[in-house]
Structures are given as structure tokens and as C-alpha cells.
C-alpha positions as CSV (number, residue, x, y, z in Angstrom):
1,X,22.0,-1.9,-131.3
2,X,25.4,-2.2,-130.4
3,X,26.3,-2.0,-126.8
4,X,29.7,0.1,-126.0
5,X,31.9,-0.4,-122.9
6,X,34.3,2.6,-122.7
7,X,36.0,3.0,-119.4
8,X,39.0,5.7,-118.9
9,X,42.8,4.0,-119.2
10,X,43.5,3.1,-115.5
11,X,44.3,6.3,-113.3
12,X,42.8,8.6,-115.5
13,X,39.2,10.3,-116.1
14,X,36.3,10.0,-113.6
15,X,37.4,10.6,-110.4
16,X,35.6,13.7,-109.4
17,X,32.3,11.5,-110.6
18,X,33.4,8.7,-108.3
19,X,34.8,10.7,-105.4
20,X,32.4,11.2,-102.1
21,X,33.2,14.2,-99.9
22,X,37.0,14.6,-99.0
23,X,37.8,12.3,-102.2
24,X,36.8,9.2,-100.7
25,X,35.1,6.8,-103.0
26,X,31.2,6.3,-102.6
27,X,30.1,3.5,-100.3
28,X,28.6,2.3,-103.7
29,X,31.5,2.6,-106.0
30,X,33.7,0.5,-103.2
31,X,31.0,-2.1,-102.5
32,X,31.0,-2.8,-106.8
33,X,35.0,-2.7,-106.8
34,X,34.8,-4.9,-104.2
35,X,32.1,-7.5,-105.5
36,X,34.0,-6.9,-108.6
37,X,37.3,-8.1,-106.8
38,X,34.9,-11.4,-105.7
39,X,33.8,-12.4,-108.8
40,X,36.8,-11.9,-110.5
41,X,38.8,-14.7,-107.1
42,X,35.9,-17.1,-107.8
43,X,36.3,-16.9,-111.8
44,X,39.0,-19.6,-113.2
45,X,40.1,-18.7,-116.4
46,X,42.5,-20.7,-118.7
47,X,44.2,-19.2,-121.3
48,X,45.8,-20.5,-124.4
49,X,48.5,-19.1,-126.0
50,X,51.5,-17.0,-124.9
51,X,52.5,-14.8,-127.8
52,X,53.3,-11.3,-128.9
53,X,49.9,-10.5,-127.5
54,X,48.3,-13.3,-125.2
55,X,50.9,-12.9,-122.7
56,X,50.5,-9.2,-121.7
57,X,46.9,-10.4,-122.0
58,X,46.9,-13.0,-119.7
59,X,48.9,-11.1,-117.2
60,X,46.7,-8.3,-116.7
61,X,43.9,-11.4,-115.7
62,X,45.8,-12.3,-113.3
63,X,46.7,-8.1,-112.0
64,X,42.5,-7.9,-112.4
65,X,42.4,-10.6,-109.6
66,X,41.3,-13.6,-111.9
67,X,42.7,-17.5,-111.1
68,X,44.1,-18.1,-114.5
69,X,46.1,-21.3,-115.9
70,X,48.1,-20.9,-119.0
71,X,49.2,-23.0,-121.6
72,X,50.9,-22.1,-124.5
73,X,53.2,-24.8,-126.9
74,X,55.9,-23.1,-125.7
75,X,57.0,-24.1,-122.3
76,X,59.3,-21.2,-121.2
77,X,56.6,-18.6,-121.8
78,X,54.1,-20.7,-119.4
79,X,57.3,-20.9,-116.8
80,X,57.4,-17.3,-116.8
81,X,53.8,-16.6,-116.0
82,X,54.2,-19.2,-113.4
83,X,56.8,-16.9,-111.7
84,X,54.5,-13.8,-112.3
85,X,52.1,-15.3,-110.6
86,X,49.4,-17.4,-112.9
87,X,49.2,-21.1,-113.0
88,X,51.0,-23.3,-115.4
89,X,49.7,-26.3,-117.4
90,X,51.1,-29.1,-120.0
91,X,48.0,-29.7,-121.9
92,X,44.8,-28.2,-123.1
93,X,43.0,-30.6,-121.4
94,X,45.2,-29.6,-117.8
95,X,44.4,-25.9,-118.4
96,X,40.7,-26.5,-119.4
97,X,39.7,-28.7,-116.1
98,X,38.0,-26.9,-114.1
99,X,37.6,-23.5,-115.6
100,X,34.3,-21.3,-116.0
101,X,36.0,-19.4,-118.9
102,X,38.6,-20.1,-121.9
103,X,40.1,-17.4,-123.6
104,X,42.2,-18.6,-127.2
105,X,44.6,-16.2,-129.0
106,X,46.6,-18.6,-131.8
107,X,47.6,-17.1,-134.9
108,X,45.1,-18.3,-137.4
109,X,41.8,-20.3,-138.5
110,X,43.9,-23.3,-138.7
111,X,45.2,-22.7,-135.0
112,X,42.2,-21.8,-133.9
113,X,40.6,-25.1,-135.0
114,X,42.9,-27.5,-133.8
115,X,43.3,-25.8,-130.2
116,X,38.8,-25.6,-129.9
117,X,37.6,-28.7,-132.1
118,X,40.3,-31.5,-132.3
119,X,40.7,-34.2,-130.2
120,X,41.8,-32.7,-127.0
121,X,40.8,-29.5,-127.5
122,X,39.0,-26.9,-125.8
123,X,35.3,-28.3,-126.5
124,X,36.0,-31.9,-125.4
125,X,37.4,-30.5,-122.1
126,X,35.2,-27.7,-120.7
127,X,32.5,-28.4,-118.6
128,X,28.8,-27.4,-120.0
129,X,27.8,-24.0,-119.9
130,X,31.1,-22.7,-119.6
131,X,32.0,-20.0,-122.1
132,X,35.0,-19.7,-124.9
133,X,35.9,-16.4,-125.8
134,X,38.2,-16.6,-129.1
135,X,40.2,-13.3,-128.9
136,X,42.4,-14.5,-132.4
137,X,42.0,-12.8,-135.8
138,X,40.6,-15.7,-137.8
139,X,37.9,-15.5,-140.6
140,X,34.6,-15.0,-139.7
141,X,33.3,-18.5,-141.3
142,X,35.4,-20.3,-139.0
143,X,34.3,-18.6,-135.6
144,X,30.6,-19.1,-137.2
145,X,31.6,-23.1,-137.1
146,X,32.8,-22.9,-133.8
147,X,30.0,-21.6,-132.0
148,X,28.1,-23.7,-133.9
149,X,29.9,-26.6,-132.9
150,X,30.2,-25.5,-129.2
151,X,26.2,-24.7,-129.2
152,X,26.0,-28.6,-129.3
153,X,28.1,-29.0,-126.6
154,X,26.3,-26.3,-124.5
155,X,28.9,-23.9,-124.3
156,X,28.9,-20.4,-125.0
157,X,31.2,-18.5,-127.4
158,X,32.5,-15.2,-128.0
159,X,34.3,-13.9,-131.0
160,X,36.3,-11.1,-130.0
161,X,39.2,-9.9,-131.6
162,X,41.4,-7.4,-130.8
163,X,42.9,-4.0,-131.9
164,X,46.0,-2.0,-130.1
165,X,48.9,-4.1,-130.4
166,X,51.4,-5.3,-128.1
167,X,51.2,-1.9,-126.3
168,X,47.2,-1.6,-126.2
169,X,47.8,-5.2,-124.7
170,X,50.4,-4.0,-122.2
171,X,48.4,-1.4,-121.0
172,X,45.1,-3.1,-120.9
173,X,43.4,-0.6,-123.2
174,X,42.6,-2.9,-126.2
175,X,39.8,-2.2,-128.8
176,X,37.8,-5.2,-128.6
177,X,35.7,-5.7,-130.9
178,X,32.7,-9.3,-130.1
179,X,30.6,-11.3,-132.2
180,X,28.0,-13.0,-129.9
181,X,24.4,-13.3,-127.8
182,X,23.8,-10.0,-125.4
183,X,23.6,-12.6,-122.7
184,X,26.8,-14.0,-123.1
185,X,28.4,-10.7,-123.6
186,X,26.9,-9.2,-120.9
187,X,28.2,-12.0,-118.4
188,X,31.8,-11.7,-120.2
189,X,32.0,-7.7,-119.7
190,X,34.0,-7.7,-116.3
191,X,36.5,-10.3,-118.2
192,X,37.0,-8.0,-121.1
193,X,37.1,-5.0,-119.3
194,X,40.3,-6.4,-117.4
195,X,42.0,-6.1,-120.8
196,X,40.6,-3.3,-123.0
197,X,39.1,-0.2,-123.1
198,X,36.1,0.5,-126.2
199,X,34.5,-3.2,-125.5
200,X,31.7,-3.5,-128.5
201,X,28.9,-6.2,-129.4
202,X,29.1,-6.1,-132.5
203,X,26.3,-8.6,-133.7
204,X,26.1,-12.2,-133.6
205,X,28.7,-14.8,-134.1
206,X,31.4,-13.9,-136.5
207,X,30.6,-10.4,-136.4
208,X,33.5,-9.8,-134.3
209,X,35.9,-10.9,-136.6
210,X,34.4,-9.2,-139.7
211,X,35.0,-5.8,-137.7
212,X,38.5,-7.1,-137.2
213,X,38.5,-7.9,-141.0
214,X,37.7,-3.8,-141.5
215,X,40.2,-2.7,-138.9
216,X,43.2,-4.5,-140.5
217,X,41.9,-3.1,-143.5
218,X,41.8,0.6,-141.9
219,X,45.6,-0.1,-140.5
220,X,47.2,-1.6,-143.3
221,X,46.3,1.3,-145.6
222,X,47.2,3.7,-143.2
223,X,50.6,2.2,-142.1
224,X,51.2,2.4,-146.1
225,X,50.4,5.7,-146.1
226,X,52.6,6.8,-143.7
227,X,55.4,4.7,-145.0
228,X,54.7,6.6,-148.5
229,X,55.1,10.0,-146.6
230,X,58.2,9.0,-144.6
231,X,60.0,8.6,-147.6
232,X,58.7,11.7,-149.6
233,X,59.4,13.9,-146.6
234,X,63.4,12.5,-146.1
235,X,64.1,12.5,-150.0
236,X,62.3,16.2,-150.2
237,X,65.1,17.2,-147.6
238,X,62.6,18.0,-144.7
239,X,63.6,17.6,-140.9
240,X,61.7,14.2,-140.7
241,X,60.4,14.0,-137.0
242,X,59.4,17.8,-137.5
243,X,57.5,16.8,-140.1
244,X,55.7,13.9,-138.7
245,X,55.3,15.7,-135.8
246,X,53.2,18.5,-137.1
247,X,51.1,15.7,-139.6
248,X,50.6,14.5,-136.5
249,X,48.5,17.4,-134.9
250,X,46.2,17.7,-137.7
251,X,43.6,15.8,-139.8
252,X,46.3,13.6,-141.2
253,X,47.4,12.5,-137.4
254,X,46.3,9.2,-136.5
255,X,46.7,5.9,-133.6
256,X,48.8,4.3,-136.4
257,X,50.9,7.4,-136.5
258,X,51.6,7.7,-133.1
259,X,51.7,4.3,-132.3
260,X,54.8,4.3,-134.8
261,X,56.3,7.4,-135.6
262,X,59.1,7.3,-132.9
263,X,60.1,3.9,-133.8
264,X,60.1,4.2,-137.7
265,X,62.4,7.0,-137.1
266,X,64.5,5.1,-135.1
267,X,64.4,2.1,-137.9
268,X,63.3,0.2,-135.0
269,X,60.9,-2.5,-136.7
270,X,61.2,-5.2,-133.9
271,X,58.0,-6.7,-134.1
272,X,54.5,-5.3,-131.9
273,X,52.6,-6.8,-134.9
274,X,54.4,-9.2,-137.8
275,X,54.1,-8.3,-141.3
276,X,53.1,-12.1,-141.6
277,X,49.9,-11.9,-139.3
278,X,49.0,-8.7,-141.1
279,X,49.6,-10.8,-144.3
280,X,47.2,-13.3,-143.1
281,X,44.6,-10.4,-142.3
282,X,44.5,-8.9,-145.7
283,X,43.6,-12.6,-147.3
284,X,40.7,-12.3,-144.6
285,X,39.9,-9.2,-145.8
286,X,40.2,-9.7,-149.3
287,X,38.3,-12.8,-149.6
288,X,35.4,-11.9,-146.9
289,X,35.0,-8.5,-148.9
290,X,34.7,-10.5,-152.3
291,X,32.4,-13.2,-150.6
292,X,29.9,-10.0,-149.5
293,X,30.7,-8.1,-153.0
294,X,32.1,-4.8,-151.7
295,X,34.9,-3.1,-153.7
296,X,38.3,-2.7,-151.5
297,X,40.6,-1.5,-154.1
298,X,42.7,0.2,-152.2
299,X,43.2,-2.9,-149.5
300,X,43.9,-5.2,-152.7
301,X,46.9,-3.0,-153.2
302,X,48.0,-2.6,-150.2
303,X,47.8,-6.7,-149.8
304,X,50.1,-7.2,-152.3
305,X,52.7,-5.0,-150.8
306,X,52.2,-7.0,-147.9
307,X,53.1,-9.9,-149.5
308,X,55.9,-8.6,-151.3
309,X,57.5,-7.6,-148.3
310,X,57.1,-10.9,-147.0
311,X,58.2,-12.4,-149.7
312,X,61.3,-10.0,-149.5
313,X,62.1,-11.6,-146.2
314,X,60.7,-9.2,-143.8
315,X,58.1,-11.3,-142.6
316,X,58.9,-11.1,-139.3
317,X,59.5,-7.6,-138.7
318,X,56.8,-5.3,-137.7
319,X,53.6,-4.0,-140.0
320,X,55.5,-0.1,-140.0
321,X,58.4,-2.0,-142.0
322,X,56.0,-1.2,-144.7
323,X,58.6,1.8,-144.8
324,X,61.1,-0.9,-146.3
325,X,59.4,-1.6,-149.2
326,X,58.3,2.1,-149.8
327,X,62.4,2.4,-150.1
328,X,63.0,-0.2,-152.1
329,X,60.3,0.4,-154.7
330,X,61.9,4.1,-154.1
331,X,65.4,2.8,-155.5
332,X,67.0,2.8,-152.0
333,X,68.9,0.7,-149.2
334,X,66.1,-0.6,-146.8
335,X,68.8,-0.6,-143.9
336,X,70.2,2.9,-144.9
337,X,68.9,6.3,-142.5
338,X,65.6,7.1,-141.8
């Protein structure tokens, strides 16, 4: 059965539960925060890759109380979480030294396997029995090979992708979705729960990322939906953030809606999440869904709008810019009024 970590978004929910008399917290609930607060000084993490998402990421490790060394390809990003507070490093090898935990999050499978299993990677550099939690969106064949491959190097791996984009990561209140042991998981959870909120083992290795596979699947159709009804609505002649706003409140509302409405009217498309990674998620999907022989007609589709856009050159604008090719296949400016 899956196991389901759902903890409030920080300063919110609970506190009459926790609360002793006068609103002081329980001698209990203080002791935990504060054997929480140990474990999490006497935990060295390192942490590759600085992006859209890992940096948010990797910050809120370090505002959970965790020693954390960075390393990214990109030198300024690991300056700037030296002056934040975290610990810099020039190599793979510098950042792995040392640490109990590595958390990856590249951009792809390919990333993925040259940060982990090439020379100088992640599994020639961390000690036995520590554990590598991959939180990328890669195919689920390749996370399978790399707990495989760290299994003979006795360390322990978690798949476990991530859902909320660059504001879920900014906030700490990811969807994070794992593909591992109970054991590892279990010893893992005060790490995840520094940076997301629904934390679910999903099944074993690989599961993780075939959940991620369903949610990009779930976005992506949604995000064209919404495109499709932005531009219906505006050439209809309706007041477009009235409209959205009351979609909003009912059974079409959605995450995806919210998330984006304010910046879609705003033709604000600076990227949370780039039409290029969502591109590379939708060949995941499509080609994990043919390998199992389930029917995604719909995410076929929606793929090859995707990659039309892309291939329009919005690539690296965000996923909503979906809205863009809705206008063009619509017989209008891209850039024009929302």
C-alpha cells in the first residue's frame, strides 16, 4: 500500500492539535522539532544541479537546517548559494565526499546518467550505504538501471520526481511522487518533507517516475485545454479574467488553472516550466504508455502540439505558452492581446 506524507504548507493547519495549554507547543511536539533540528545539522547533503527548480530546492535544505554542498555546471548559480548560505563545490566528486545523502535534478535520462554512472560521478564517489535520491523527470527504465547499478555499489536509491513547479519549489510544497524500498523511504522522509508537501511511495524503483510520466500527461492536457478556452472566451467577446475567474470556482477550476491564469493574462510566459522539458516528458509518456499498451490518445495530441510549438521557436518559454499555438492555429498574432 502506498504510504502518504501530507503535512500543512508552513504556518498553516494544525496548530490547535499541536498547541498545549496557553498555545504553547507540547513538550513532545518540541522535543521531535528539536531532534528533527539534530538530525537534519548531522545530515550532509550534496546537491547537484542549480536550475529552474534545484535551486529553490536546495535552498529550503539548507532553511530546514541541513549541511548541504552544491554543485551545478554552472558556476555563478553555486556562488550564489554560497552567499545564501550552502557550501560550494567544483566537482561531483568535491560535493559527493563526505555526504550521507545526494540529491540529482538534471534535465534528462541522458543527464542523469552521466552525473550517477560515468566516470566521476555520483556512484564512484559516495561512500557505502549512503543513499541517492534522483528528483529529475527521466524514464522509468533508466532510474530502474540506476538502482540497479548503485545496489552493487551498496547504496540506496530513490526515484522521486517532482510536481509544482518553480513555485511549489519556492514554497517547499512539492508533490513528490518516489519509486523505492519502505526502508529507504522511510529514512528519506524528514529530507523530502523539507521540500514538499503530498510525499508518496509509490512502488519500487521506477515507479516514481512512471507517476511522473501520468502527471505530465494530466498537465499537458490540461494546460491545452485551458489555452483552447482562453482563446474561445477573448474571440467570443467575453471579459477574459471574469471568465476564467468563475471557470475557476467550479468543476472546470483546476492547480493548472490557478497556477497560470494571472500570468497568461498578462502574456507573461517567462518560463516556471519550459515547453522543452514538457516536450521531453510527453516522449516519456508516449513511449512508456506504448511499451505497457495503454491507449493515450488524447496525450499523443497534445504531444505534437508540444512539439510544434517548439519547433515554432518557443521552446524556451513556459508550458502555458501553449496559448501561442492555440492563436496561431486560430489565425492570429501570438504576441498580440490576451
Amino acid at each position: 500500500m502506498a504510504e502518504v506524507t501530507d503535512r500543512p504548507p508552513p504556518g498553516q493547519g494544525g496548530a490547535r492539535h499541536r498547541a498545549g495549554p496557553q498555545g504553547r507547543p507540547r513538550h513532545s511536539e518540541l522535543r521531535k522539532a528539536q531532534e528533527m533540528a539534530h538530525t537534519a545539522g548531522n545530515t550532509k547533503i550534496a546537491f547537484i544541479g542549480l536550475g529552474i527548480m534545484g535551486a529553490p530546492m536546495a535552498r529550503n535544505l539548507l532553511k530546514a537546517g541541513y549541511d548541504v554542498t552544491a554543485y551545478t555546471l554552472e558556476t555563478e548559480k553555486v556562488e550564489a548559494f554560497v552567499k545564501d548560505g550552502g557550501k560550494g563545490a567544483a566537482s561531483i566528486a568535491e560535493a559527493v565526499g563526505g555526504a550521507d545523502v545526494v540529491i540529482t535534478m538534471v534535465p534528462a535520462s541522458p543527464q542523469v546518467e552521466q552525473v550517477v554512472l560515468h566516470e566521476g560521478g555520483v556512484l564512484e564517489n559516495l561512500r557505502e550505504g549512503g543513499t541517492l535520491i534522483d528528483m529529475s523527470s527521466i524514464t522509468p527504465q533508466t532510474s530502474v538501471e540506476v538502482a540497479e547499478a548503485a545496489r552493487a555499489k551498496g547504496v540506496r536509491t530513490l526515484d522521486a520526481p517532482v510536481s509544482g513547479g518553480e513555485a511549489g519549489a519556492i514554497e517547499g510544497v512539492l508533490s513528490i511522487m518516489v519509486g523505492g524500498d519502505q526502508e529507504t523511504f522511510d529514512a528519506a522522509k524528514p529530507v523530502l518533507e523539507a521540500l514538499g508537501r503530498t510525499i508518496v511511495l509509490c512502488g519500487p524503483a521506477g515507479s516514481g517516475q512512471t507517476v511522473k510520466a501520468a502527471n505530465q500527461l494530466i498537465v499537458a492536457v490540461n494546460i491545452q485545454a485551458v489555452a483552447e478556452a482562453v482563446v474561445f472566451l477573448r474571440k467570443s467577446g467575453v471579459d477574459l479574467e471574469a471568465g476564467l475567474e468563475v471557470l475557476n470556482g467550479g468543476l472546470a477550476g483546476s492547480t493548472v488553472l490557478t497556477r497560470k491564469k494571472d500570468s497568461i493574462l498578462a502574456g507573461d510566459y517567462r518560463p516556471g516550466f519550459k515547453i522543452d522539458l514538457h516536450h521531453k516528458d510527453m516522449g516519456i509518456v508516449t513511449d512508456a504508455a506504448r511499451a505497457v499498451g495503454a491507449a493515450v490518445p488524447a496525450g499523443a495530441l497534445v504531444a505534437q502540439l508540444v512539439a510544434a510549438l517548439r519547433a515554432q521557436g518557443d521552446g524556451g518559454l513556459d508550458h502555458s505558452a501553449l496559448v501561442r499555438g492555440v492563436k496561431r492555429l486560430s489565425g492570429e498574432n501570438p504576441d498580440g492581446a490576451n
